[in-house]
N, C-alpha and C positions, 0 to 999 in steps of 0.2 A: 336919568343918568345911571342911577342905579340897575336897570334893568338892563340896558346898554354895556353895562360892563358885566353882568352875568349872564347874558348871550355869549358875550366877546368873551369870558372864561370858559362856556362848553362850548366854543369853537376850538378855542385851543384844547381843551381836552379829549377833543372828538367826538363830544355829546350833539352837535347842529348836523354833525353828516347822516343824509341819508343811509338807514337800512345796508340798501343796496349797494349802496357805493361802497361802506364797511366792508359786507362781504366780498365784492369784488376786490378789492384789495386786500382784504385779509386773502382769498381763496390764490391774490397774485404772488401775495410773499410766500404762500406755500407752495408751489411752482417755480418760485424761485429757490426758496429752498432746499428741493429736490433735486434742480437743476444743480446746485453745487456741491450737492452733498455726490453728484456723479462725478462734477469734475475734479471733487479732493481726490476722489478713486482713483481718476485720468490720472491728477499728478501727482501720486504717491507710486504708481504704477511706472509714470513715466520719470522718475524719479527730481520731479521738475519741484525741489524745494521755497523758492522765490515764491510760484506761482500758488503752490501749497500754504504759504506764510498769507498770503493773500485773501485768499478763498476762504480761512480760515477767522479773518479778522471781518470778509463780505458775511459769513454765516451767524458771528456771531450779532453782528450788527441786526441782521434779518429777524436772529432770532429773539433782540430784548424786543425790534418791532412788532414781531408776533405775541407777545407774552403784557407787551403793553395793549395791543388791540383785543387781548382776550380778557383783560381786566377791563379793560372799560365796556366792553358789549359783552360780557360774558353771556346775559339772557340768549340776546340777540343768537350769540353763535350755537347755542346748545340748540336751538330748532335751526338751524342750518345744517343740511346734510353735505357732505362734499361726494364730489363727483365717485371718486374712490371707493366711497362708502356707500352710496349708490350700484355701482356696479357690485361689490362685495356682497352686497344682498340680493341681487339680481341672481347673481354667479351662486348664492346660497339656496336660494330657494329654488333654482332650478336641477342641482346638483341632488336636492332632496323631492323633489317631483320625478326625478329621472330616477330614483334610488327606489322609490315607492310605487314607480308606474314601469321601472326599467324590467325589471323581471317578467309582466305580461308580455311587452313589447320580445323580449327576448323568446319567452313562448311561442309568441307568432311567427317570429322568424324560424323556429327552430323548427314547429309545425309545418311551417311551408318548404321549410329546407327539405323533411324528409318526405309532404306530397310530391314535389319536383324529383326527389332522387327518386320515389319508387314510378312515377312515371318515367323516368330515363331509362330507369332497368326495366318494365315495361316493352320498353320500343325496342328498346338491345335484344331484349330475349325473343321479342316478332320477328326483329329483323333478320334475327340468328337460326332463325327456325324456318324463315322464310328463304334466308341462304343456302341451307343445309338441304333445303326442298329441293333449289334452282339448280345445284350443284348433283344433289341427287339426280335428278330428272335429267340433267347434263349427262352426268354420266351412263344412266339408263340406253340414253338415245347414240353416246357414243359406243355403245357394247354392242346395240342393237344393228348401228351403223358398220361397227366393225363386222361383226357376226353376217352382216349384208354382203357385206363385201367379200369377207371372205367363202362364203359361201358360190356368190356369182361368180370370184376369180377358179374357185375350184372347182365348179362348172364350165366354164369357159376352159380351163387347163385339158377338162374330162374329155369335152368336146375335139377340143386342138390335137391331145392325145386319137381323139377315136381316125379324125381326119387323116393324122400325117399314119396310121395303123393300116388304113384302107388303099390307098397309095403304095404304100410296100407291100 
């Protein structure tokens, strides 16, 4: 009998529940929580007072549940990590691996930035010398072609002259 009723007192005190189940529901009223802690924002924002009065009276309730679940499993929850606080440390430790490894990385980038530029200028200054050839040479053949021409026309005039000279 006796033992039957001190089961039946840590069930009512929350001592029979599973671990897990604790946390899960501890980690729900903290989700809920947050969730109204956004929407007192919503309706103080929206100047929605009724729904504020409300929200107010939802959080506090949430929170003597929270304050009661962390007295009774307090062990329990101090090796629980929340989700939050998992990412926080994720988000920490990568932020200081990146802090500590980001300076190389930036090296490399910076190193290859300026191999690619001085290969770019490279190819610009081939290209530009290789233009400056094609256009020279252009020009060369057009002088040469001109000087052709004029030459053969002033041969052919020379000619035309001697012809229409011999006739008169």
């Amino acid at each position: 009998m006796r033992k039957n009723l001190w089961l039946d007192h840590e069930l009512i005190n929350g001592k029979g529940v599973p671990i897990p189940e604790i946390k899960t529901i501890y980690q729900s009223l903290l989700n809920e929580n947050e969730r109204i802690k956004d929407e007192i924002v919503d309706s103080i924002e929206c100047n929605d007072y009724v729904r504020l009065s409300h929200l107010l009276a939802c959080r506090s309730k949430i929170q003597t549940a929270l304050l009661e679940v962390e007295k009774l499993h307090e062990d329990d929850l101090k090796n629980y990590v929340s989700t939050k606080e998992r990412i926080s440390y994720v988000l920490t430790n990568a932020a200081e691996t990146l802090e500590s490894r980001g300076e190389d990385v930036l090296l490399n980038v910076i190193k290859s930035l300026e191999k690619m530029n001085h290969s770019t200028h490279s190819l610009i200054t081939k290209s530009l010398e290789f233009s400056s050839k094609t256009v020279s040479k252009g020009n060369q053949l057009n002088h040469k072609a001109g000087k052709f021409l004029v030459k053969k026309t002033s041969q052919g005039l020379s000619k035309l002259a001697d012809v229409i000279n011999k006739k008169s």
